[in-house]
N, C-alpha and C positions, 0 to 999 in steps of 0.2 A: 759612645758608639757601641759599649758590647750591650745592649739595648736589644740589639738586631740583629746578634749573630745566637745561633739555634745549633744544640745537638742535640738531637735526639728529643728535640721539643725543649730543652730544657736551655736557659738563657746561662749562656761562657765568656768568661771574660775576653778579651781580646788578644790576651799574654798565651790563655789557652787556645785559643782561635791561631793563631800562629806558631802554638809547639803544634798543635794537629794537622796545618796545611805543608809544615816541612814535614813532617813526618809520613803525610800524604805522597810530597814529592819523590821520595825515592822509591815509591812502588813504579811498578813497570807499565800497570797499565792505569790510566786514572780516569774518571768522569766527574764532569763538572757543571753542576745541573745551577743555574741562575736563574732565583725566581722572577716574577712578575717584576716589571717597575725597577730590575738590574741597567737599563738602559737609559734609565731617566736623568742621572748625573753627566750626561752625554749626550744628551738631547733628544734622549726616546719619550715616546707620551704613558704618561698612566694610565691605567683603564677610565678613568673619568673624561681625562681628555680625547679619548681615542672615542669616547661617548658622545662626546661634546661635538666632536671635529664632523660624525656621523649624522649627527642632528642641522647642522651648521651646513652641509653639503646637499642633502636634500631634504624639501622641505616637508615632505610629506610621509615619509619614515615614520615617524611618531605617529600619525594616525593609522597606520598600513598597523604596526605594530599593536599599538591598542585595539584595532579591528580583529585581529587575528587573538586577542587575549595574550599575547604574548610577554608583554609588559602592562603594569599598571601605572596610574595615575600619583600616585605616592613614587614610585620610581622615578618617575619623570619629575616628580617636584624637588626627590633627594636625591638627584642626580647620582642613585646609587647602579645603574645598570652595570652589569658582565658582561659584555662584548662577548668573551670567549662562550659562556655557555647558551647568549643569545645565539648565536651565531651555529649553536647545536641544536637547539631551539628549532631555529625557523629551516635547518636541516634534514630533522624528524619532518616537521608539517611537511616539506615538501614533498619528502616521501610518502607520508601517508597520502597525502591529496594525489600523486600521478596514481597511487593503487588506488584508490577509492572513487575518486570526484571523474565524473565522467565531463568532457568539454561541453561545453554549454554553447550550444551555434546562435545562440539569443542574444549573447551578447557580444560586445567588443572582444577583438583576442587581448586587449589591454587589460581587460578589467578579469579577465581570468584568474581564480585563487593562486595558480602556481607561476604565471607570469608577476603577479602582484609580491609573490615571496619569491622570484626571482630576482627582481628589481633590487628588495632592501637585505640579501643577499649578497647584492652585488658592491651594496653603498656599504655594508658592513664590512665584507671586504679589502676595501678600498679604505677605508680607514686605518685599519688594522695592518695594511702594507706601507702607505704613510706612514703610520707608527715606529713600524720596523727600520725604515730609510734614516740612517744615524746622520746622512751626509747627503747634501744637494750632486744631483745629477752630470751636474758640466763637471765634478769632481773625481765622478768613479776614474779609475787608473793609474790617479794621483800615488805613485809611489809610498811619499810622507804623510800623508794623510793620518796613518795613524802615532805621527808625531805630536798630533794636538793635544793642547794638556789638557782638555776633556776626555780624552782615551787612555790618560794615567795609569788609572786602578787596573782597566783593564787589562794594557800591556804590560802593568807590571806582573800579573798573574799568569799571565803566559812567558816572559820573561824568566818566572823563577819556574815554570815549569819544565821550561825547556834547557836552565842551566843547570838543573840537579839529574841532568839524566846519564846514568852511568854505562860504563864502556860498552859495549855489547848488546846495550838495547838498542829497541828497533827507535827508529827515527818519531818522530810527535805525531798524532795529528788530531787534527781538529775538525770538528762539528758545528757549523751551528745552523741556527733556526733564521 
């Protein structure tokens, strides 16, 4: 495992990975930034799948994209795309296009550039909050929910965060995305 764990760029064993998160713990205030693909042992998607899932929902994304140049054709073959900065990507274009691109009465309102990067916009989107949903819908409220032992690591991180906190601090709280 210390494969994967980073300070400061530099790869730490796991022993040190743990003198440094207690040592972490008894500060008062802390942050705890989990990168990409933190969610995936718990049944979040990786960016490929969130890729995949994207392509898989509509079918005509991948040519809207290719049209715009946005992605190429080698991306599509190495199923290498970034979600995230596609998704900045067709961001930008949209903003250039409402400043630039005057509406075109010629054609469909369909076929409009900013309607067309509204659409895969939306599918992008939509993937990307998929992704984030660790747990089916009929379940949100569920008390235990985060009793499953896919939510382990996680609770155990918040567990030792919240048991090392000394007298007279303020109370925890948490953030997330």
């Amino acid at each position: 495992m210390c494969e994967f764990i980073y300070q400061g760029g530099s790869v730490i064993s796991e022993d040190d990975f743990k003198s440094h998160l207690s040592s972490l713990c008894q500060l008062e205030n802390i942050g705890v930034l989990l990168g990409a693909g933190a969610s995936v042992g718990c049944g979040g998607m990786t960016m490929k799948e969130v890729w995949l899932d994207s392509i898989s929902s509509t079918s005509n994304i991948v040519h809207e994209l290719l049209a715009f140049k946005l992605i190429t054709q080698e991306n599509i073959t190495n199923q290498d795309v970034n979600v995230e900065q596609l998704l900045d990507q067709v961001t930008q274009y949209l903003s250039v296009y409402k400043k630039t691109t005057p509406l075109n009465t010629d054609t469909d309102q369909e076929q409009q550039p900013i309607n067309r990067l509204l659409k895969v916009l939306l599918c992008l989107y939509q993937s990307v909050t998929k992704a984030a949903l660790l747990v089916e819908q009929e379940t949100f409220g569920n008390e235990n929910i985060g009793s499953q032992d896919r939510f382990q690591y996680h609770r155990e991180l918040l567990e030792k965060l919240i048991s090392n906190r000394q007298p007279g601090q303020a109370a925890p709280m948490l953030f997330t995305t």
